[in-house]
N, C-alpha and C positions, 0 to 999 in steps of 0.2 A: 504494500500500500504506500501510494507515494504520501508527500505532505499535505498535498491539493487534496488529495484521497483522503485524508483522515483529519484533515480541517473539516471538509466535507460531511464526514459521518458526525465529527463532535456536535457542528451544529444542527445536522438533521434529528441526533437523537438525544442531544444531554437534558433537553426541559425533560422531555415523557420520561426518559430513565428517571431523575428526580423525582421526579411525581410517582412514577412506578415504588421506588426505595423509601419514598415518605409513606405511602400505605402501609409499605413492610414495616417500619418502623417506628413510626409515627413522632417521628421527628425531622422536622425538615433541613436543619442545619447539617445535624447527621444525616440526610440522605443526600446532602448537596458535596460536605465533605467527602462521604465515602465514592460516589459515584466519579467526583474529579479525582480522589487518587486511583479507583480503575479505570478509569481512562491514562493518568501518568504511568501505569506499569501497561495501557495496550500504547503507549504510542514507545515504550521501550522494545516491542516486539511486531512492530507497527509492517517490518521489513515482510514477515509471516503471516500477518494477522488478517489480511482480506483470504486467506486461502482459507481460515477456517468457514465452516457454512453460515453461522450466524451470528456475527459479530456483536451486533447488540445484547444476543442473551451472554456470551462470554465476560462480556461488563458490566449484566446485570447478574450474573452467577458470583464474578468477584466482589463488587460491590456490597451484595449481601454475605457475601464469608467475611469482610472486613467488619462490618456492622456489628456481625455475630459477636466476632472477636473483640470486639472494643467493648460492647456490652455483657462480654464474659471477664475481661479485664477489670470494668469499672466493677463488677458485682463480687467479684476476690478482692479488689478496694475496698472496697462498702463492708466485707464481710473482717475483714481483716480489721481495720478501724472499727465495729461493732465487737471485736472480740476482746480488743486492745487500747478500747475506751478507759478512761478513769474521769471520772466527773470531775473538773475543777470551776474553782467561783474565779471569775475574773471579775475585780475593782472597777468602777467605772473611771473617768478620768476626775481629779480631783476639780472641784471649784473655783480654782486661781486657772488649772491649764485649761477648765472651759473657758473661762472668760478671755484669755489670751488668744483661742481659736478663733471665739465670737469675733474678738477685735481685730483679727490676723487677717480674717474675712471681708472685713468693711473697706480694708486698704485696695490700692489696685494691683493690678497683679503683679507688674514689676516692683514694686515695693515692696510687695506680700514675700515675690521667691529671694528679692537679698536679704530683707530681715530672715528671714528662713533659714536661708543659705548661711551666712555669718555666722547668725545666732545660735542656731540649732544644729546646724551640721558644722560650724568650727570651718567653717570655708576661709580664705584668704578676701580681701577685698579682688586682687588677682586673678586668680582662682573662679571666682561669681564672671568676673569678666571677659574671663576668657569660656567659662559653661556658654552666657548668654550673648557669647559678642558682643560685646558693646566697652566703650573705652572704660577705665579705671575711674576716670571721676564722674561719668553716668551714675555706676556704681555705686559710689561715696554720696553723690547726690540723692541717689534711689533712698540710701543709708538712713541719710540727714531724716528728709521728707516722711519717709516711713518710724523713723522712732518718735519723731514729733506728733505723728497722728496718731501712734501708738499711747504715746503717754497722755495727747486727748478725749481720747476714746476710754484708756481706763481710768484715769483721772476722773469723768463723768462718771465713771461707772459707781467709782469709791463716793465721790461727792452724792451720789443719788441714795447711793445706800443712807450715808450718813447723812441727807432730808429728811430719808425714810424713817429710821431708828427716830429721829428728833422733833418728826409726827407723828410717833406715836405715842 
């Protein structure tokens, strides 16, 4: 089968096969997944593959053994992680780093990823600039602008509380 040849068949027949492996499955991602890697292993064998008689069901015959196999895969996961469970509590995040999120949030987003970046992950001013291209005193600027609003924003937050507390 040439390339013209099996351009040809992919688009003659990848919707209906999809559609064919999404009944089988009843997952459409999974039938769109599997169906394009049997078509990746026929266009590996692509040089022999019009000589078989029914090319489409050889796509759909593999198609459905991969299927099989990934949802025999995922169910020794599933059974493995049920066996090897152990219940733990996870903490929620404390009330100082919500509110540092809450306020992380309101900035824009280049501001958001250098505070971030600096703060949190210990980045270089360098380093952030050379992640986001952009010059060094962008950067420094983004810096400035963002702990400012940062300490606006919680600043209000503290102040509101202490209205709150002082009404009541």
């Amino acid at each position: 089968m040439t390339e013209e040849e099996f351009d040809a068949f992919y688009h003659a027949s990848f919707s209906r096969l999809v559609h064919q492996l999404y009944a089988l499955t009843g997952d459409f991602s999974e039938a769109q997944d599997v169906v394009q890697e049997a078509f990746v292993r026929a266009w590996d064998r692509r040089a022999q593959f019009f000589a078989a008689e029914a090319p489409e069901a050889w796509i759909r015959t593999v198609a459905w053994r991969l299927a099989v196999s990934r949802w025999r895969r995922a169910r020794r996961g599933w059974d493995l992680l049920r066996r090897n469970h152990v219940e733990q509590s996870v903490d929620g995040p404390d009330p100082t780093h919500a509110a540092l999120v809450a306020a992380l949030r309101k900035l824009p987003e280049a501001q958001r990823q250098a505070v971030v970046l600096h703060h949190l992950c210990d980045m270089t001013v360098d380093q952030i600039a050379a992640e986001a291209d952009v010059p060094t005193g962008t950067v420094k600027a983004r810096l400035s602008r963002g702990r400012a609003a940062l300490a606006r924003i919680l600043g209000n937050r503290e102040g509101e509380g202490e209205q709150h507390r002082a009404h009541s």
